[in-house]
C-alpha positions in Angstrom: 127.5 107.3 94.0 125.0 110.3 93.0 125.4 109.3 89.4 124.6 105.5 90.2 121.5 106.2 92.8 119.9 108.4 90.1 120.4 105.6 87.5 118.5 103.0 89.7 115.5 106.1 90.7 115.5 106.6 87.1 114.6 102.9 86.8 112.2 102.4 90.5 110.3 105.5 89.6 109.5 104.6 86.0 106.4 104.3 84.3 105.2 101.0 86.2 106.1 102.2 89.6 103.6 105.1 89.1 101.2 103.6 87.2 101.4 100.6 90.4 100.9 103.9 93.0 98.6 105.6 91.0 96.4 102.4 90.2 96.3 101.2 93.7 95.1 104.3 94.6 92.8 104.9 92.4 91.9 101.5 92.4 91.1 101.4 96.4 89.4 104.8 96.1 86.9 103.3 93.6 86.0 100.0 95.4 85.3 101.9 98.6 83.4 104.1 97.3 85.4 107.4 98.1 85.3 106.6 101.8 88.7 108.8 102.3 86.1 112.0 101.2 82.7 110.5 102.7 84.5 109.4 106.2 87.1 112.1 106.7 85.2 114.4 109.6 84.2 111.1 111.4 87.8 110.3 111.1 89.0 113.4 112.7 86.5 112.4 115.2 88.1 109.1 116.3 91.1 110.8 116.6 91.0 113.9 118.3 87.1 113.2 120.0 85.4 111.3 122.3 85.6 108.4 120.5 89.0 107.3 121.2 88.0 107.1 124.9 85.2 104.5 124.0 88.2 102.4 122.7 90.1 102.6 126.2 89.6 98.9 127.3 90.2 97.4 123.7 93.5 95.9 122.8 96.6 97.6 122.2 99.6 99.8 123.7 98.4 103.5 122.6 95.6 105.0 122.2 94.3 106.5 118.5 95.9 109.8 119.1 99.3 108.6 120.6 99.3 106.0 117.4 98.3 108.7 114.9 100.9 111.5 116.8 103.5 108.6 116.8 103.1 108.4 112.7 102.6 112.1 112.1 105.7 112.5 114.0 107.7 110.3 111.8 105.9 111.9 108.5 105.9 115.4 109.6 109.3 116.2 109.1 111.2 117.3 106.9 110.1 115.9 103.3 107.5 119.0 104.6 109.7 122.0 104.4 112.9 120.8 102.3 111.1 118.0 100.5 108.5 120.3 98.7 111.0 123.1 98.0 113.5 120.5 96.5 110.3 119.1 94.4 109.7 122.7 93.7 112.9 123.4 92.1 113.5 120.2 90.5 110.3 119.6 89.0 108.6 123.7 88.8 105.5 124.7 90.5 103.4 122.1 88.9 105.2 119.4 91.4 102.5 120.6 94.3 99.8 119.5 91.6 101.3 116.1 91.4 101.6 115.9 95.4 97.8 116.6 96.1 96.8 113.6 93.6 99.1 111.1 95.3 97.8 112.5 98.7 94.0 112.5 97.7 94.9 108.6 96.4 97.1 107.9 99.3 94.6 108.1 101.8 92.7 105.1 100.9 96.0 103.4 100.6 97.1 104.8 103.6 93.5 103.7 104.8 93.9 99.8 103.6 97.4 99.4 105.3 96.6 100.6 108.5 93.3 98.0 109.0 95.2 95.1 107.7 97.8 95.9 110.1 95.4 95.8 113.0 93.6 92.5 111.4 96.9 90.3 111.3 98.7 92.4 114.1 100.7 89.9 116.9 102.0 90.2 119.9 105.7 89.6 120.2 108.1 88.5 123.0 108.0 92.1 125.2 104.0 91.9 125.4 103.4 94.8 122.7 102.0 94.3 119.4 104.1 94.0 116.0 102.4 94.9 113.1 103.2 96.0 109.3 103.3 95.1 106.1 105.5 91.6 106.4 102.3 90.6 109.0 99.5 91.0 106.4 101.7 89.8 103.3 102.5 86.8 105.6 99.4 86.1 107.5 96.6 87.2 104.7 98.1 85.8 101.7 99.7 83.0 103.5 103.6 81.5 103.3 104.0 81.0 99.7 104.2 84.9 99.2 106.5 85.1 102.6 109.2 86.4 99.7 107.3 89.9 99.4 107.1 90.1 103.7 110.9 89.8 103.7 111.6 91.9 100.9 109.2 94.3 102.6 111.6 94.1 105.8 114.6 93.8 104.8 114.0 97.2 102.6 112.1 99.0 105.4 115.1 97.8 107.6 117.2 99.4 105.1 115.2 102.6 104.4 114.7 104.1 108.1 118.2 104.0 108.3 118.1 107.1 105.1 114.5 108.4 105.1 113.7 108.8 108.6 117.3 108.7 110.3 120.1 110.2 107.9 118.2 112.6 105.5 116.6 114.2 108.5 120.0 114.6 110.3 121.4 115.8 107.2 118.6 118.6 106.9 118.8 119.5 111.0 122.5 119.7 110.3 122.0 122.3 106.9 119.8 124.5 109.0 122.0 124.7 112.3 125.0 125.5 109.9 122.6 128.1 108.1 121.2 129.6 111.3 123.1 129.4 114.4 126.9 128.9 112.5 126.9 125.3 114.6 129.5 122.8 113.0 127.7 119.9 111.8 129.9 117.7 114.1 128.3 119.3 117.0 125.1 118.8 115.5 125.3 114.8 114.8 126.4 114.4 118.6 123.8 115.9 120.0 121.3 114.1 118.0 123.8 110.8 118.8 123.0 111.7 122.3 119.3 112.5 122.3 118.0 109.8 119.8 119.5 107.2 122.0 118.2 108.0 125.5 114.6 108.3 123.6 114.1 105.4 121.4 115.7 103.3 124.8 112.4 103.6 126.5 110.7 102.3 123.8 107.4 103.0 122.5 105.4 104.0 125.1 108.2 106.8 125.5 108.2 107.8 122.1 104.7 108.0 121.6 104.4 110.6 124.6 107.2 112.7 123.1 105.7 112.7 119.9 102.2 113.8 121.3 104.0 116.7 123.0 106.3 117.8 119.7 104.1 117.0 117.0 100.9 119.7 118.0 103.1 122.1 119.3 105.5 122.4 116.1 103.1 121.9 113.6 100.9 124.8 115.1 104.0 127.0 115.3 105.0 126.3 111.6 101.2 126.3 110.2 101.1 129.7 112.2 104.0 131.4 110.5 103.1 129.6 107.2 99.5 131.4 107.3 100.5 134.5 108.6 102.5 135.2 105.2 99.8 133.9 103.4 97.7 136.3 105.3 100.4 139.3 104.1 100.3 138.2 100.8 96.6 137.6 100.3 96.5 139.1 97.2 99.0 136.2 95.8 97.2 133.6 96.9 95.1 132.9 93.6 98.1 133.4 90.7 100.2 130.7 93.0 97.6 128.5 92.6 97.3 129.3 88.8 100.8 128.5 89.1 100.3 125.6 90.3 97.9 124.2 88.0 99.4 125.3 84.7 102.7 123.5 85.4 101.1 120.9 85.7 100.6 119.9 82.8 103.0 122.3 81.0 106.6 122.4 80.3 108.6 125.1 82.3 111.1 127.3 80.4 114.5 128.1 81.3 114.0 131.8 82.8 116.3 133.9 85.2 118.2 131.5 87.3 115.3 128.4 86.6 116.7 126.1 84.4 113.5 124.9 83.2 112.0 121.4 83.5 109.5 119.1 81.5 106.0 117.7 82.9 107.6 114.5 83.7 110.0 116.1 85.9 107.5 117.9 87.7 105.2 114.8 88.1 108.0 113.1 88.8 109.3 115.0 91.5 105.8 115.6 92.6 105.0 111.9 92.9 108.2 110.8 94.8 108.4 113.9 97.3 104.5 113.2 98.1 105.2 109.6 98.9 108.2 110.6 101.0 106.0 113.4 102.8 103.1 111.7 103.3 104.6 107.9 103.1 101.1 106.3 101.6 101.9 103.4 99.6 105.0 103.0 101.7 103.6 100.6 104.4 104.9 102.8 107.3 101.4 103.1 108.8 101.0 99.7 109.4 104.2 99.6 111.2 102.5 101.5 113.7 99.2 101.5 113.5 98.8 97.9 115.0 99.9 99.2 118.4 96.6 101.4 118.7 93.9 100.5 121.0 90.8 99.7 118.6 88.2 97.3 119.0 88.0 97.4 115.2 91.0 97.0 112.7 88.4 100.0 110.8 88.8 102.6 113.0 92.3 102.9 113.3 91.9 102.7 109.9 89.9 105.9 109.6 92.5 107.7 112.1 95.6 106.8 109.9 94.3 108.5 106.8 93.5 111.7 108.6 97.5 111.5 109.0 97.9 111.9 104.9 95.2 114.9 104.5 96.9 116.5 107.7 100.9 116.2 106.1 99.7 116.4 102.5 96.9 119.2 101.9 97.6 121.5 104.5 101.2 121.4 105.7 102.6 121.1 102.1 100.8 123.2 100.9 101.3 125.7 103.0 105.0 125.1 102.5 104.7 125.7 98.3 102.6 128.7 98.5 105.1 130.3 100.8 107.8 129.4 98.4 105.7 130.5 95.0 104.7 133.8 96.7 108.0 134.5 98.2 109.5 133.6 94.9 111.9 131.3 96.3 111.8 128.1 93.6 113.4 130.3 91.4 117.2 132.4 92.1 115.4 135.1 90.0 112.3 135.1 92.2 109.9 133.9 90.3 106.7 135.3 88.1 104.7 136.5 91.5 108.0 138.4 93.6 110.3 139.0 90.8 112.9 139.2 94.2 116.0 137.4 93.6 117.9 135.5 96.2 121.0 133.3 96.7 120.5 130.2 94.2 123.2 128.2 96.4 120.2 127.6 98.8 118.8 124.7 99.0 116.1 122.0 100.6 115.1 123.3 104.6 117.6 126.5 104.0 115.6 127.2 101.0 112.3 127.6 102.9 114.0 129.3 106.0 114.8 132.3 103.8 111.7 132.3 102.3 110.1 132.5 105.7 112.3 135.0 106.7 112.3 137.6 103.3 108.5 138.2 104.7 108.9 137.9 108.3 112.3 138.8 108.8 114.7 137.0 111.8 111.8 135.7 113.4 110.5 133.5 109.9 114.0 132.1 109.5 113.5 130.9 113.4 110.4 129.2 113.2 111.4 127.6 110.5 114.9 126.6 111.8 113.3 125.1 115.1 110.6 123.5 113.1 113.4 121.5 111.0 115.0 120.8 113.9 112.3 119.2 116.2 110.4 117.9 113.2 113.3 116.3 112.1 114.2 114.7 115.5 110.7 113.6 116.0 110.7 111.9 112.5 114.2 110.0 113.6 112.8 109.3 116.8 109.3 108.1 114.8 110.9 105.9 112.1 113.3 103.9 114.7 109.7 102.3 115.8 109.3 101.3 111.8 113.5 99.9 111.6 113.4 98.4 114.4 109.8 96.3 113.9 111.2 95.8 110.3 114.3 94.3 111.9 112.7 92.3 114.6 110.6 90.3 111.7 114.2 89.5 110.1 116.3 88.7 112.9 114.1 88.4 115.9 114.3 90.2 119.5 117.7 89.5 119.5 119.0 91.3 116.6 117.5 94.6 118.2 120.6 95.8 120.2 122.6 95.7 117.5 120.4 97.8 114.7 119.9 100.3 117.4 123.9 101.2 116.9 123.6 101.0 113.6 120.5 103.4 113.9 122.5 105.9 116.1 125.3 105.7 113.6 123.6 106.7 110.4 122.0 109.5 112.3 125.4 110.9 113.2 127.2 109.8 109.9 123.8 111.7 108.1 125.0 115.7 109.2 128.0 115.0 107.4 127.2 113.3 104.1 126.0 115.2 100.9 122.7 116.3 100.4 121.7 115.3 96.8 123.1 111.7 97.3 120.9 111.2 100.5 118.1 112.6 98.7 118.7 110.0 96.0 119.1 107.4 98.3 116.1 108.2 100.5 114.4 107.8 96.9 115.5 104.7 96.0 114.6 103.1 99.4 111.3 104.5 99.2 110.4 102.9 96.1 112.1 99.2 97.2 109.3 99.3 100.4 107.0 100.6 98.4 106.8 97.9 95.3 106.1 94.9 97.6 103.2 96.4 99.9 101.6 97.7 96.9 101.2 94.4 95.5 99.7 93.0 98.5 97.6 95.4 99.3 96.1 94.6 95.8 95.9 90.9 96.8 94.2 91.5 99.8 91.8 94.6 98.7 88.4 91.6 99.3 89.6 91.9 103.1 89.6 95.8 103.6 86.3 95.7 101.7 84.5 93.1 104.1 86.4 94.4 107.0 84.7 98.2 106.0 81.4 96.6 104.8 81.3 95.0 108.8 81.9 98.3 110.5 79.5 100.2 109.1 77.0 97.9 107.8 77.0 96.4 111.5 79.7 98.2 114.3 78.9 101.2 113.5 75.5 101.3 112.9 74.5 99.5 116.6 76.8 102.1 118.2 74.7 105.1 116.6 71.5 103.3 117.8 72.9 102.8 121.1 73.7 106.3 121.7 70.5 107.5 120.2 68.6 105.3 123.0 71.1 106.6 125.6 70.2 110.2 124.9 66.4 109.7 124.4 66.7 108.1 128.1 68.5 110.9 129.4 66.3 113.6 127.6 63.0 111.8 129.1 64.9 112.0 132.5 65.3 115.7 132.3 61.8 116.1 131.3 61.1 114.1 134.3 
């Protein structure tokens, strides 16, 4: 099975799938002018400010923060902590490099999926709105391309069921084995357990637990994460050198590294940023239609925050750790020299790098953070199966592929890591293809729809509260 799933990656991530992710990212950078860099503090300011309570009587279930927490909680996770150290050691330093590019790119990607999803969002039989890839393809480009909506659904179907349900089981399950000596049996029942009386309530429910999880474990992963930076200050600048050289050179077998060429590490890089940060995917739009907004724009704005947030600080944080610590190579690297056990591997891999700085307690924060950002990321992606379902089969379909759901997140703590790696991979790349191309097809819409916000929106809003605060101003004076 391994050798047949890295046959068909071999194939999926070729030279046209990255040169589709690349270009459409590049591509959407260019036409709107940079907007990811120019927008990116107002963006933050939609989503954590004042201005998501301006959008309070607008349509939708959640508000900007719950929709953005809701996402982040199915993209935080761990393609974070074991995803970068199994780029790391698969594709050499340089794989980091490789992951900022398709996170810089993603975010106008990430940017253009979540306003179309807004723009052709619907409302389905339970009063809540369905949104996503299959809605734009369908609605924007009209019935004749209805082929790349099902493909779309049928693969995203497929996919949470190893991306966001089984590889994250199997990780939870590595690091409770690693940790606290639990049997992974125990592990997949308890998940079993919790998983289905969360995703039951629906989501309303999971979006509160994700706004609760998502802040807390991030802050308690970042924090351990920047305290060895801190430590190791001094490191700081040859990991980046490290970094960059790899890049775009070849490393040599060394120590327990068994060396790897620069298409390995881009490679790697490419396919473990997507599955981090999930731009190019379509999983934003999956979710971001459920977000209050009075303009398909400014949930648009708040989305892409969600690929700088996972992407340029948490992964990072995650490969600096690693290079410093030494831990993408058994030897321990050109910056520790320390070796370590070269049977670790994926979240284990980064709990022990963790912990050969901050001892017991950096294998813990690390363990829990697997743990709850894995769950949340189950939890998060059930939202994206089961809307990718629903457009397939209808409401009544939905029962059923919540067993299957459950299932594959028990049947994931058992199965071998590589081949749900490669299968994660390979279903990354079959949602992937399809919303790419439509995204292309539709790129004159995002362009109007941005051109309208702040040529128009956005502009009479600044003008309004200019007038509000000279009125107030003259009041006080008065």
């Amino acid at each position: 099975m391994l050798e047949l799933l890295g046959k068909i990656n071999n194939v999926l991530w070729g030279a046209p799938s990255l040169i589709l992710l690349f270009g459409t990212g590049l591509f959407l950078t260019v036409i709107l002018k940079g907007l990811q860099f120019r927008r990116l503090l107002y963006a933050f300011k939609i989503g954590f400010g004042k201005e998501d309570s301006k959008d309070a009587g607008a349509e939708g279930d959640v508000s900007h923060f719950k929709a953005l927490m809701t996402a982040l909680a199915a993209t935080i996770g761990n393609g974070n902590i074991a995803g970068v150290a199994t780029a790391i050691t698969l594709g050499g330093p340089g794989a980091i490099f490789w992951m900022w590019i398709v996170g810089l790119l993603g975010m106008a990607t990430k940017y253009a999926e979540a306003l179309l999803a807004v723009k052709y969002r619907v409302k389905n039989n339970n009063g809540e709105y369905s949104s996503g890839p299959m809605y734009y393809i369908e609605r924007g480009l009209g019935r004749k391309f209805k082929f790349l909506a099902v493909a779309f659904a049928f693969f995203g179907a497929f996919a949470a069921l190893g991306i966001g349900n089984s590889v994250q089981s199997n990780t939870i399950a590595d690091v409770t084995s690693t940790s606290f000596g639990m049997p992974n049996w125990v592990t997949g029942l308890i998940l079993v357990i919790l998983v289905s009386v969360i995703i039951l309530g629906g989501i309303q429910r999971i979006s509160t637990v994700a706004s609760v999880f998502v802040p807390v474990m991030a802050f308690l992963y970042m924090g351990g994460a920047l305290l060895i930076l801190i430590i190791n200050y001094d490191m700081i600048l040859p990991a980046f050198e490290l970094i960059f050289y790899y890049a775009f050179n070849p490393v040599a077998a060394a120590g327990g590294f068994i060396g790897v060429v620069v298409s390995e590490a881009i490679r790697n890089g490419v396919a473990r940023g997507i599955f981090s940060n999930e731009s190019g995917l379509g999983t934003a739009a999956l979710i971001a239609g459920n977000a209050r907004a009075d303009h398909p724009v400014k949930q648009a704005l708040v989305a892409m925050t969600g690929t700088f947030i996972v992407t340029i600080i948490v992964c990072t944080a995650t490969g600096l750790t690693l290079l410093i610590t030494g831990f993408w190579d058994p030897s321990g690297g050109a910056l520790s020299g320390v070796a370590h056990d070269a049977s670790l591997e994926g979240g284990a891999l980064t709990s022990a790098a963790f912990g050969s700085v901050l001892g017991a307690a950096g294998e813990y924060i690390v363990s829990f953070s697997v743990i709850f950002f894995g769950f949340s990321t189950i939890v998060g992606w059930y939202v994206y199966g089961e809307k990718c379902f629903e457009y397939l089969a209808g409401p009544k379909g939905i029962a059923g592929y919540r067993l299957v759901y459950i299932a594959a997140c028990g049947i994931g703590t058992i199965a071998n890591l590589a081949t749900v790696w490669a299968f994660a991979d390979m279903a990354n790349a079959l949602m992937m293809i399809p919303n790419l191309i439509a995204l292309l097809l539709l790129w004159k819409v995002v362009v109007a729809e941005t051109d309208d916000y702040f040529t128009n929106f956005y502009e009479q809003t600044k003008k309004s509260e200019v007038k509000a605060n000279l009125a107030g101003n003259k009041q006080k004076a008065g």
